[in-house]
MDTraj code that builds the backbone (N, CA, C; nanometers):
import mdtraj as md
import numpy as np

residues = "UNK UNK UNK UNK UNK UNK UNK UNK UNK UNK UNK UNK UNK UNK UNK UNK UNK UNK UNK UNK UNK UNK UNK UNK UNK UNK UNK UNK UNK UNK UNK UNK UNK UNK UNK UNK UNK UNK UNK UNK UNK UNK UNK UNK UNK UNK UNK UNK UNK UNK UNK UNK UNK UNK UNK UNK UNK UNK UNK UNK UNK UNK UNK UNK UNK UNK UNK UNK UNK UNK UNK UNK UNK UNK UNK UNK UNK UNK UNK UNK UNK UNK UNK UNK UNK UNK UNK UNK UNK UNK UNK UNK UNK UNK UNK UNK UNK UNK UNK UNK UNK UNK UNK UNK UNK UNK UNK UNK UNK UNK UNK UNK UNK UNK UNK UNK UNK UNK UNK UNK UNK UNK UNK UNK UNK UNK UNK UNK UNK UNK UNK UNK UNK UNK UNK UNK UNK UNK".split()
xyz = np.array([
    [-0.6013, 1.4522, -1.2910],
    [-0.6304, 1.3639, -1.1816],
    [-0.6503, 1.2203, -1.2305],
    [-0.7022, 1.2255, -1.3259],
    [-0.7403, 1.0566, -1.4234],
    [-0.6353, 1.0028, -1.4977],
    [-0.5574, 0.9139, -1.4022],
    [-0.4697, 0.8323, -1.5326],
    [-0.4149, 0.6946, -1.4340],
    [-0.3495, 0.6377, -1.5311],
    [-0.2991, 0.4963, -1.5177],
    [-0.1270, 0.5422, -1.6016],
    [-0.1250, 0.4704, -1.4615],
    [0.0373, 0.4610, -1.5130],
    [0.1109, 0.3404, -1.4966],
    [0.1664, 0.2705, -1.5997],
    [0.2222, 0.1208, -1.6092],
    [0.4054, 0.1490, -1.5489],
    [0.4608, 0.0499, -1.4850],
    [0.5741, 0.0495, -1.4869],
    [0.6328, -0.0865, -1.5100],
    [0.7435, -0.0825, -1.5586],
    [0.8232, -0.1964, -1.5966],
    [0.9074, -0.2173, -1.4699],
    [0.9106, -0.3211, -1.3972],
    [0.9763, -0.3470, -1.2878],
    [1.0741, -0.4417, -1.3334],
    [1.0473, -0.5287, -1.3803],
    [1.1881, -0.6047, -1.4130],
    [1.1189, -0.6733, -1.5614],
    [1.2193, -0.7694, -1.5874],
    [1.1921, -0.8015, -1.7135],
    [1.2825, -0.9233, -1.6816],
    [1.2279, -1.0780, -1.7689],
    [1.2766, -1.1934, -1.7828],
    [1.2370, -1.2733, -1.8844],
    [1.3261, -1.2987, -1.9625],
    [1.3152, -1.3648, -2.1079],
    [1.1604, -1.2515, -2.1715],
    [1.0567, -1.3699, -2.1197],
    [0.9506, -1.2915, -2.2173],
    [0.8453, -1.2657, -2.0870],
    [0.8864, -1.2374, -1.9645],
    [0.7981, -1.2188, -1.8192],
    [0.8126, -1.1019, -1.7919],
    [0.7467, -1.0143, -1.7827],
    [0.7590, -0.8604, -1.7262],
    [0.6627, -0.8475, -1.5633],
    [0.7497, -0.8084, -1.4705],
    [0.6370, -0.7388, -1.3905],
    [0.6457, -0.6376, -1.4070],
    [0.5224, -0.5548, -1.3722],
    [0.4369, -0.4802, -1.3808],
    [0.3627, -0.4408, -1.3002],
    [0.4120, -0.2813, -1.2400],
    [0.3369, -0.1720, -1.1614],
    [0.2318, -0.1089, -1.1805],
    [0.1077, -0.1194, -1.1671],
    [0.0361, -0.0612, -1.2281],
    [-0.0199, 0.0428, -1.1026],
    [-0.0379, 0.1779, -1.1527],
    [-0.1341, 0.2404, -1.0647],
    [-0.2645, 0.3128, -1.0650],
    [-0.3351, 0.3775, -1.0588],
    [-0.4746, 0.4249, -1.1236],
    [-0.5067, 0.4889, -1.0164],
    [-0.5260, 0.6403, -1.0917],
    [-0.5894, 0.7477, -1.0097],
    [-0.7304, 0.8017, -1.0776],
    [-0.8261, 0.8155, -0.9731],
    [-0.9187, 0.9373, -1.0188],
    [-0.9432, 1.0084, -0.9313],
    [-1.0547, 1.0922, -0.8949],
    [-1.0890, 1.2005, -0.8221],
    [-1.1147, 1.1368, -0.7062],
    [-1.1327, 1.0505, -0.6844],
    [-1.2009, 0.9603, -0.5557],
    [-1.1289, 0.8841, -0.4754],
    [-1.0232, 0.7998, -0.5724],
    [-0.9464, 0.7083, -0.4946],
    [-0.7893, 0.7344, -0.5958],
    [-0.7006, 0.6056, -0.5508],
    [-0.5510, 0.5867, -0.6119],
    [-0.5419, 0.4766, -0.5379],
    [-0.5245, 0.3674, -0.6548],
    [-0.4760, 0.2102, -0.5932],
    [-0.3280, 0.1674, -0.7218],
    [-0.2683, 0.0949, -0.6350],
    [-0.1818, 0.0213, -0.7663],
    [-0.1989, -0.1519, -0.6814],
    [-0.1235, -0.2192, -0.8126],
    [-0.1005, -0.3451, -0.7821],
    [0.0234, -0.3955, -0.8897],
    [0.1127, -0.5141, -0.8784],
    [0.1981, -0.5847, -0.9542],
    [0.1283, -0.7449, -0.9925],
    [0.1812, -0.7115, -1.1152],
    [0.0971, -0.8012, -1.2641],
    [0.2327, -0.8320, -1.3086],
    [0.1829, -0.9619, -1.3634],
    [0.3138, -1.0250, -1.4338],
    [0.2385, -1.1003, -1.5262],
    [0.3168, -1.0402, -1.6590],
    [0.2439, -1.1080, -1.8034],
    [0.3471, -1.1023, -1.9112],
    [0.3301, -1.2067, -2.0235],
    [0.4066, -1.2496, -2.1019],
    [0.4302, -1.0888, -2.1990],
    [0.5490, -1.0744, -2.2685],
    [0.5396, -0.9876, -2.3427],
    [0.4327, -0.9858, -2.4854],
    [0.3945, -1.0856, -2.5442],
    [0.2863, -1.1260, -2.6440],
    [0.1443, -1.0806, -2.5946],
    [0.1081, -1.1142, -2.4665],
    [0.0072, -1.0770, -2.3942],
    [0.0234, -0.9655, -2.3792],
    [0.0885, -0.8736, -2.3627],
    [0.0591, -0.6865, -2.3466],
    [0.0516, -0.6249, -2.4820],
    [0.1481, -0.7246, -2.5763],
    [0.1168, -0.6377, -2.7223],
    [0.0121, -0.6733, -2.7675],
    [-0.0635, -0.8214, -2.6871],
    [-0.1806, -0.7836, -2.7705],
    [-0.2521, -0.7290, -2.7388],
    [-0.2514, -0.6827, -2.5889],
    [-0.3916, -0.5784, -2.5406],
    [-0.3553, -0.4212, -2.5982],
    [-0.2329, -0.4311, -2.6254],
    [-0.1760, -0.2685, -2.6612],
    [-0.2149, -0.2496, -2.8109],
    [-0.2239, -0.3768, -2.8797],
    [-0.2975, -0.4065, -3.0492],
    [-0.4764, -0.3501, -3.0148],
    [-0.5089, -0.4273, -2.8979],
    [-0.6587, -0.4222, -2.9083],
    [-0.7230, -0.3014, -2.8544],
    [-0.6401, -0.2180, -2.7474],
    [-0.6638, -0.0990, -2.7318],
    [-0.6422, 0.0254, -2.8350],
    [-0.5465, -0.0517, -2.9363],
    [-0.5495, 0.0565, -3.0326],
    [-0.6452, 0.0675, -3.1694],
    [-0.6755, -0.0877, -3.1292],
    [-0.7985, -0.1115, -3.2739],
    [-0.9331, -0.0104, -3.2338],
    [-0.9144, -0.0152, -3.0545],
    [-1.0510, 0.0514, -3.0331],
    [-1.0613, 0.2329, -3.0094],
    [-0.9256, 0.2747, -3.0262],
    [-0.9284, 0.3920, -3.0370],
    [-0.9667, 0.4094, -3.2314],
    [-0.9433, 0.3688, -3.2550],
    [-1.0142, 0.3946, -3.4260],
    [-1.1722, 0.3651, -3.4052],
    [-1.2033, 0.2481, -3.3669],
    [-1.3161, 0.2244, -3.3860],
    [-1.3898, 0.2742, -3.2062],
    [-1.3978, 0.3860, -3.1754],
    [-1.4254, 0.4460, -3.0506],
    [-1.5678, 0.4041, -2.9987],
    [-1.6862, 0.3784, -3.1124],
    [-1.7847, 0.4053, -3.0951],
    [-1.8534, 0.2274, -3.0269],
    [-1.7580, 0.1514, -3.0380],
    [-1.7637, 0.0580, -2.9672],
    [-1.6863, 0.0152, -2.8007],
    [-1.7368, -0.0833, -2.7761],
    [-1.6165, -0.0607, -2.6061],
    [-1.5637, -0.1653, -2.6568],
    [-1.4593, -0.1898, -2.5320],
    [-1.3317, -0.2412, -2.5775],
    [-1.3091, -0.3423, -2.3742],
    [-1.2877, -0.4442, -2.3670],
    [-1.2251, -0.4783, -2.2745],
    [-1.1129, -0.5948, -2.2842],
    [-1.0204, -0.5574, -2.1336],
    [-0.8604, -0.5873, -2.1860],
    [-0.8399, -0.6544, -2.0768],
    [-0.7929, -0.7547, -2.0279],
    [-0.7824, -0.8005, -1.8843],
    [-0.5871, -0.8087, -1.8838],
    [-0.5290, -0.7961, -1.7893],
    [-0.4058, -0.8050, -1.7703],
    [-0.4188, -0.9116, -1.6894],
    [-0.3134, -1.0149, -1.6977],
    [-0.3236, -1.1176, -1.6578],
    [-0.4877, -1.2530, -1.5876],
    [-0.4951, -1.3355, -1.5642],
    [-0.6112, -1.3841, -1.5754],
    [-0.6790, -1.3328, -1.3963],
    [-0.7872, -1.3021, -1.4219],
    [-0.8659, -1.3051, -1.2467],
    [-0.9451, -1.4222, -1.1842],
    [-0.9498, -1.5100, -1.2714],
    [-0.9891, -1.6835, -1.2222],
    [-0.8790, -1.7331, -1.2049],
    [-0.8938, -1.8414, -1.1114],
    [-0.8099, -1.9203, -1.1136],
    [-0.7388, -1.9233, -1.0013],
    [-0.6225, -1.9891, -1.0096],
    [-0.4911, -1.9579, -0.9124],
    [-0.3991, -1.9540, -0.9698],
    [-0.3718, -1.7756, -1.0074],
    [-0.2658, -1.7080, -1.0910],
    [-0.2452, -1.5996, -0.9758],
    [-0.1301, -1.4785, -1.0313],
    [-0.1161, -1.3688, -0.9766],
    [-0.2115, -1.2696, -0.9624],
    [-0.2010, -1.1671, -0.8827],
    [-0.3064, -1.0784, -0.9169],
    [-0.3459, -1.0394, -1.0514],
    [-0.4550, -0.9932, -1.0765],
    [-0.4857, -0.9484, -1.1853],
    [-0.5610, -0.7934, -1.2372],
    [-0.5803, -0.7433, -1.3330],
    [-0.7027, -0.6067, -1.2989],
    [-0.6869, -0.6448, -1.4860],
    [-0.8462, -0.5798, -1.5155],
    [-0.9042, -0.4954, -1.6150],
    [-0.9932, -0.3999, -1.6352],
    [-0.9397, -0.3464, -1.7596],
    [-0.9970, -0.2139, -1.8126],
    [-1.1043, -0.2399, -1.8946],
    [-1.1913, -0.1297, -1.9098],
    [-1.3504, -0.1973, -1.9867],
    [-1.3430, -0.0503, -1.9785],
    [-1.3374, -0.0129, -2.1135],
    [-1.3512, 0.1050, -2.2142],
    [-1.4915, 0.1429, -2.2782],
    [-1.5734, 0.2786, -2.2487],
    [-1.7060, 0.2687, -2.2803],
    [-1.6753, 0.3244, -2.4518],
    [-1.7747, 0.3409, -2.4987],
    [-1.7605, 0.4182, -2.6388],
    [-1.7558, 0.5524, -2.6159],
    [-1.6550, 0.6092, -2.6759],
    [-1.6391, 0.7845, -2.6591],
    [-1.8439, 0.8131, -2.6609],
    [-1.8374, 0.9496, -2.5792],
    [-1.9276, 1.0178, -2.6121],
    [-1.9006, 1.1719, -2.7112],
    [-1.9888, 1.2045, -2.6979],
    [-2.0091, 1.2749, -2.8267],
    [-1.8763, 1.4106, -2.8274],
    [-1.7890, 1.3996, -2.7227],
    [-1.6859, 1.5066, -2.7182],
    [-1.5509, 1.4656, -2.7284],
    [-1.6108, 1.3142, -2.7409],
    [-1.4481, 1.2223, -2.7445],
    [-1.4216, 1.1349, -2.5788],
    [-1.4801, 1.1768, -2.5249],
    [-1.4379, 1.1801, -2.3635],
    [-1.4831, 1.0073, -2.3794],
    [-1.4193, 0.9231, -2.3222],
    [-1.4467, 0.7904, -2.2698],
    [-1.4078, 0.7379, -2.1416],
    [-1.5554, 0.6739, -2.0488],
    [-1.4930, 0.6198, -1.9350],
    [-1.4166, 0.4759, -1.9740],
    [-1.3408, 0.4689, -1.8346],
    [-1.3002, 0.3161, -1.8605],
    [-1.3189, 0.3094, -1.6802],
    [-1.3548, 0.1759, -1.6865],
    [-1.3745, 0.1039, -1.5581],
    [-1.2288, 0.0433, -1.5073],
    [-1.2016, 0.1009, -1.4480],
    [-1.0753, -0.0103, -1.3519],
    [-1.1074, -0.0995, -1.2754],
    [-1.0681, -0.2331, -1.2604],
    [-1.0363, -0.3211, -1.1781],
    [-0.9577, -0.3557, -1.1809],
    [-0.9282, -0.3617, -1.0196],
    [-0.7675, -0.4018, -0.9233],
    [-0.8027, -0.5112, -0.8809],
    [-0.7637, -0.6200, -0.8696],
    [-0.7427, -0.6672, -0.7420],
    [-0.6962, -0.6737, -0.6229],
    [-0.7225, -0.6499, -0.5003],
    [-0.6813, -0.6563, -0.3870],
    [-0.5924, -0.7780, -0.3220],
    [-0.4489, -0.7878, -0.3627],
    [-0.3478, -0.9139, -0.2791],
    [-0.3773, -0.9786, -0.1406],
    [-0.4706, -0.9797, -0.0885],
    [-0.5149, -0.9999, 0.0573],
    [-0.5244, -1.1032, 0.0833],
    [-0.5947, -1.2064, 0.0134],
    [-0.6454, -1.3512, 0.0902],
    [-0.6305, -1.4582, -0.0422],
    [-0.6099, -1.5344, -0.0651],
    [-0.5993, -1.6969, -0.1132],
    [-0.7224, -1.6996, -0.2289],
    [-0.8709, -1.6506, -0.1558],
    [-0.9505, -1.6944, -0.2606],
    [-0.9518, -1.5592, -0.3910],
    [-0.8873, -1.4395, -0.3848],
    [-0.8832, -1.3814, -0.4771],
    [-1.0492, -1.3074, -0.4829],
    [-1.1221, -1.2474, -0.3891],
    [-1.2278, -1.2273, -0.3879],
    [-1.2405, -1.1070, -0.3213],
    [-1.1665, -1.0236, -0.3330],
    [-1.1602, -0.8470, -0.3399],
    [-1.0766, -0.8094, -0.3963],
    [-1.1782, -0.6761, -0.4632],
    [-1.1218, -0.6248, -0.5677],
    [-1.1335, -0.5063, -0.5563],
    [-1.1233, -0.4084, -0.6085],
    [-1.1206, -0.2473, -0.6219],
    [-1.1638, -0.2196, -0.7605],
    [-1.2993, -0.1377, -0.7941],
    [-1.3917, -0.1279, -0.8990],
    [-1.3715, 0.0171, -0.9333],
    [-1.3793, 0.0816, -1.0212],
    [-1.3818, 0.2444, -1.0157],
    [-1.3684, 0.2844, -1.1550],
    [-1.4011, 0.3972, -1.2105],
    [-1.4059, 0.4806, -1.3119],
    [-1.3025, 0.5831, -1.3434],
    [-1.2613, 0.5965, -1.4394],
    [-1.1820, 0.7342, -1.4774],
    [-1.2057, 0.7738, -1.5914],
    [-1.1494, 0.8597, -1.6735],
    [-1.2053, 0.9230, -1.8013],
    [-1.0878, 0.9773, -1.8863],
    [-1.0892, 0.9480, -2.0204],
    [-0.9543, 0.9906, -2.1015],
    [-1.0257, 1.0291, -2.2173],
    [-0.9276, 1.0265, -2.3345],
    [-0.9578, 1.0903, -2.4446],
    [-0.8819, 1.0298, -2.5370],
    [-0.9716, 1.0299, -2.6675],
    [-0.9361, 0.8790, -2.8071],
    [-0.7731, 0.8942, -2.8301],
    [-0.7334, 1.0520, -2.8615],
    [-0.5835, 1.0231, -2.8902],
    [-0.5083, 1.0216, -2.7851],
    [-0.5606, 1.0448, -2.6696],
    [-0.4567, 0.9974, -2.5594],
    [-0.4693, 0.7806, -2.5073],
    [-0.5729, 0.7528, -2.5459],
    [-0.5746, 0.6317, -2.5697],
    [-0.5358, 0.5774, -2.6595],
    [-0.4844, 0.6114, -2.7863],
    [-0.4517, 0.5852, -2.8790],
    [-0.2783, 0.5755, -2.8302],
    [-0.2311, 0.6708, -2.7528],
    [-0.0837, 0.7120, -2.7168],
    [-0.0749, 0.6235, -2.6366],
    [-0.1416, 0.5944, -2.5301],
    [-0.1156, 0.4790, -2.4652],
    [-0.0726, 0.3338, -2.5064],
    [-0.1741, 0.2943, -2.6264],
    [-0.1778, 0.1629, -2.6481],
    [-0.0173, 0.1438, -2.7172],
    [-0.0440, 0.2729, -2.7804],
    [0.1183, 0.2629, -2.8596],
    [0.2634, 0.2314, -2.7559],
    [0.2283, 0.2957, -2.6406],
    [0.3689, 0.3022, -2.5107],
    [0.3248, 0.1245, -2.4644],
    [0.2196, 0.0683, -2.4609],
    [0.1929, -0.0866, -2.4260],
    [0.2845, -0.1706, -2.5177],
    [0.2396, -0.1477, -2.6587],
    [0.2900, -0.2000, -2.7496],
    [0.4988, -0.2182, -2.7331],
    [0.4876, -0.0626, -2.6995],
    [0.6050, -0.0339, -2.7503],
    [0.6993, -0.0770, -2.6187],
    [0.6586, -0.0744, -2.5008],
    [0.6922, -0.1375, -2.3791],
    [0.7020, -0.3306, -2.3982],
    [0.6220, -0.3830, -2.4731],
    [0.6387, -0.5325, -2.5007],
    [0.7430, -0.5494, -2.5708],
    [0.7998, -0.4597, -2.6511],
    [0.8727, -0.5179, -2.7686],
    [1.0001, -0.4406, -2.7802],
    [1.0265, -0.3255, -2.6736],
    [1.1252, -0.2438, -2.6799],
    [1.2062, -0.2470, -2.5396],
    [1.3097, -0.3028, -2.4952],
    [1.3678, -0.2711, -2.3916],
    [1.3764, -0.1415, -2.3267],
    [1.3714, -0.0687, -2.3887],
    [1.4449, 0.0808, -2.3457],
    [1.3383, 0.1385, -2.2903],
    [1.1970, 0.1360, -2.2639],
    [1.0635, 0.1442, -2.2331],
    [1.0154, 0.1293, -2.0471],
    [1.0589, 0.2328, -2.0134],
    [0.9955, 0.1532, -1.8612],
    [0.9063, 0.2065, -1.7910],
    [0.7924, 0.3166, -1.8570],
    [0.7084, 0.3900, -1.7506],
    [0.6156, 0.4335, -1.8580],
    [0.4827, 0.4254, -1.9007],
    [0.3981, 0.4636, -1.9755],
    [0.2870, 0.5373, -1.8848],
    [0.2084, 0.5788, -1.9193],
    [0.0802, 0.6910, -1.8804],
    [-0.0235, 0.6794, -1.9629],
    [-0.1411, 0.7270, -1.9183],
    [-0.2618, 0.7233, -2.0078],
    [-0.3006, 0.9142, -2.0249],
    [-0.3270, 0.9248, -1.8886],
    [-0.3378, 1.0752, -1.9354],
    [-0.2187, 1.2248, -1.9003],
    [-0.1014, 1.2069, -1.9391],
    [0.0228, 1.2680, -1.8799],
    [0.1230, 1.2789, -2.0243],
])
top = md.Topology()
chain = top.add_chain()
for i, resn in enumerate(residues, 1):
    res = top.add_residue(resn, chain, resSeq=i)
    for name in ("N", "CA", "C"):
        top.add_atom(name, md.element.get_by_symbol(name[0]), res)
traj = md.Trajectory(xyz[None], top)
């Protein structure tokens, strides 16, 4: 029931949009993000530094949520607990109004080497054409 799934919607020079969707037991929201390819490898670098180092959290923002940019959402990764299990907080933003001031907040739960697999499909989605649909827990 818990996962995030990225899609590659198009691609330009070094601009990707980006499908994102996020399920847990409670809800299922997506939204489209558009970010440089440098910017996903490095959150796909920093999500993977923090699957080694688990016992710390980790947060990753996809594109910026100040400002007047596109939508945006981030992930905020707790430190595994003692079975491996780690929440991460989702935030969406909601496309609705001008000032950018709803959002969609929520929890889901994964596991170090499936976060670890992920960051690698981020990575490997920035820098690999052939890449168009990643998962967190699938």
């Amino acid at each position: 029931m818990n996962n995030i799934k990225i899609e590659k919607n198009w691609e330009d020079s070094n601009l990707l949009e980006i499908k994102v969707s996020a399920k847990s037991k409670y809800i299922s929201a997506y939204q489209l993000c558009y970010i440089e390819n440098t910017d996903l490898e490095i959150i796909g670098n920093r999500i993977k530094e923090f699957s080694f180092k688990f016992n710390d959290s980790c947060y990753v923002e996809f594109g910026k949520k100040e400002g007047d940019f596109t939508p945006a959402f981030s992930l905020n990764f707790s430190p595994a607990d003692a079975t491996g299990k780690i929440e991460i907080e989702v935030d969406m933003e909601i496309d609705d109004n001008d000032e950018r001031k709803h959002r969609c907040c929520f929890y889901l739960y994964s596991e170090i080497g499936l976060i670890e697999q992920f960051a690698n499909g981020l990575i490997q989605m920035s820098t690999q054409n052939d890449i168009d649909e990643i998962n967190l827990n699938i």
